[in-house]
C-alpha positions, -999 to +999 in steps of 0.1 A: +000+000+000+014+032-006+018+052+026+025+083+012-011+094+028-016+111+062-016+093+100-063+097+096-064+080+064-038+052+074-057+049+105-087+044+083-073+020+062-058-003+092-094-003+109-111-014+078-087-041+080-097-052+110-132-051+105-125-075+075-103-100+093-113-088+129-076-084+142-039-069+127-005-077+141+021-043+147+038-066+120+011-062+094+009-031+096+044-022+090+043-045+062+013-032+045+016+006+051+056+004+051+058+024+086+081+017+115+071-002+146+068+025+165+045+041+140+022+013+137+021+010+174+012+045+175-016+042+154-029+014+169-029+031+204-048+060+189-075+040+177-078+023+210-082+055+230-109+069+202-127+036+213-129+020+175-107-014+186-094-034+213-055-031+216-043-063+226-005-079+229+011-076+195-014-056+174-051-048+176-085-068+177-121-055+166-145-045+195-165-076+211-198-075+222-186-081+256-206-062+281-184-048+309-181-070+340-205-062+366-190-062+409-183-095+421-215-094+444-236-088+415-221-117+398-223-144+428-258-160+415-245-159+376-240-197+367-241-209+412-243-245+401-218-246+371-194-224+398-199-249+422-190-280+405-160-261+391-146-252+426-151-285+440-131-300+407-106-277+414-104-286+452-099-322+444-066-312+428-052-296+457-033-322+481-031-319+518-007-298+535-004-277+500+004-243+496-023-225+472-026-188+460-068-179+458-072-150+434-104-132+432-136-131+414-169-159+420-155-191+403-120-189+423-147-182+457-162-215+450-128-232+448-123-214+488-157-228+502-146-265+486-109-262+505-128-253+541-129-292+554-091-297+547-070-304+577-041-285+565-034-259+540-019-230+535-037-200+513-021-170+500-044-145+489-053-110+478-096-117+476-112-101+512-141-128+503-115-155+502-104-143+536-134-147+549-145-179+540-112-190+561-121-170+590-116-186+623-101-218+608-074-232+627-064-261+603-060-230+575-030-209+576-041-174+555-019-152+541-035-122+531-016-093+510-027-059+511-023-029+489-048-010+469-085-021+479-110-019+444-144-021+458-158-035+432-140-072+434-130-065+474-097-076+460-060-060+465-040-049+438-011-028+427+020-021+433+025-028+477+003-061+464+025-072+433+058-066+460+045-085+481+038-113+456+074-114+446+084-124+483+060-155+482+053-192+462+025-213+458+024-250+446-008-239+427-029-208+419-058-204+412-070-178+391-103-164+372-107-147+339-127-123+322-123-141+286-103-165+274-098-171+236-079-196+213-059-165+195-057-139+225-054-162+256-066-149+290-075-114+284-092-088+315-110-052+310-090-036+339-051-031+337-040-023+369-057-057+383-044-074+349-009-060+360-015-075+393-029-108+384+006-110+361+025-112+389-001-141+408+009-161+377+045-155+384+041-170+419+030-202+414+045-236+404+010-248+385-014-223+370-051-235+368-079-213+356-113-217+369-140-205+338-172-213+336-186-215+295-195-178+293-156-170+291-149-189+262-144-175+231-144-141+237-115-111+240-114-085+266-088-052+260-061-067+284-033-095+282-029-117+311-013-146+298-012-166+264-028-202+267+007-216+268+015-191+302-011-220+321-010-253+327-048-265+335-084-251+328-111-259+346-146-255+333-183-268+330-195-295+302-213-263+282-180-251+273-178-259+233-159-292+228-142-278+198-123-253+219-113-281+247-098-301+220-078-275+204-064-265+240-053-301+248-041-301+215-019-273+230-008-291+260-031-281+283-048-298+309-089-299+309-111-308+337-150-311+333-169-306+359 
């Protein structure tokens, strides 16, 4: 293409482009408008603020009909059963005497209330729900990290939270996602609770993802981790089998629940 046009029209052009294919790579359009990285970077990061795509790691993606993600207390009677099951699947992988890190949101809560009987474990955790459900349990040892409080998931996050995470380790955490997709991976709305769910990923030995089937498919504006940054997803039988099999294809770990 030639680019001897101006930064609107190239803009243009590159989201027509993704409205035909419904993403671009910074790659592509270097290649196709023969401007730097930086350039290409910039334009995509301009189309992202005006609101006309999702930026996403390594290029751009067209806008989802995802609706944004209402406060965790709002959500706790969105798919109870399907949440259920998946927190006691994900309990059953969790041996005795264990350390686990407990992220926030409803699916990963469920995963708490199944891990209440256990004689010993020890949970590391940044979810004020989570620390609840432990409350006043002597064969639970609760680590709780604190920083920045956002109301709206009664979770800690930022930068006293993701220090705090450096200087701890988990045999396996547990973690929820806004959306997960075969070509974006784990992907959340917010980025300073992306920023610090990046670092809970850092901490553990095993990464498992609790999801039930409404997370499938879709891509939110914010990289957490590529499928291949997990190790295990967990998930209810709704979740389309065509996906599953692709993400053992992967190497991934599946549990149905």
């Amino acid at each position: 293409m030639n680019n001897a046009i101006s930064s609107l029209e190239r803009q243009n052009q590159i989201l027509q482009l993704i409205h035909r294919s419904q993403r671009i790579s910074v790659t592509e359009v270097c290649e196709n408008f023969s401007v730097s990285e930086a350039t290409a970077r910039r334009d995509l990061e301009n189309l992202a603020s005006e609101g006309k795509i999702q930026r996403v790691h390594g290029g751009a993606i067209a806008l989802t009909d995802t609706p944004p993600e209402s406060p965790i207390l709002q959500r706790q009677n969105e798919q109870s059963d399907e949440k259920i099951r998946i927190g006691q699947a994900a309990a059953a992988l969790v041996r005795d005497g264990e350390t686990v890190f407990l992220g926030s949101g409803t699916t990963v809560l469920e995963v708490a209330r199944a891990l209440r009987s256990r004689p010993t474990l020890t949970v590391i955790t940044n979810s004020l729900p989570v620390v609840n459900v432990f409350s006043g349990l002597k064969n639970i040892n609760v680590i709780c990290l604190g920083g920045m409080l956002r109301d709206s998931e009664l979770s800690f996050i930022g930068h006293i939270t993701e220090q705090a995470l450096a200087e701890v380790r988990a045999d396996k955490v547990f973690i929820g996602t806004r959306s997960i997709s075969l070509e974006h991976g784990l992907t959340h709305e917010y980025l300073p609770e992306t920023m610090t769910d990046r670092a809970i990923l850092k901490a553990g030995q095993e990464i498992i993802v609790v999801a039930d089937h409404t997370k499938f498919g879709r891509a939110a504006t914010v990289l957490l981790a590529p499928l291949e940054g997990i190790h295990t997803i967990i998930t209810d039988k709704q979740t389309p089998q065509d996906f599953l099999d692709i993400v053992q294809q992967r190497g991934l770990h599946v549990v149905l629940s």
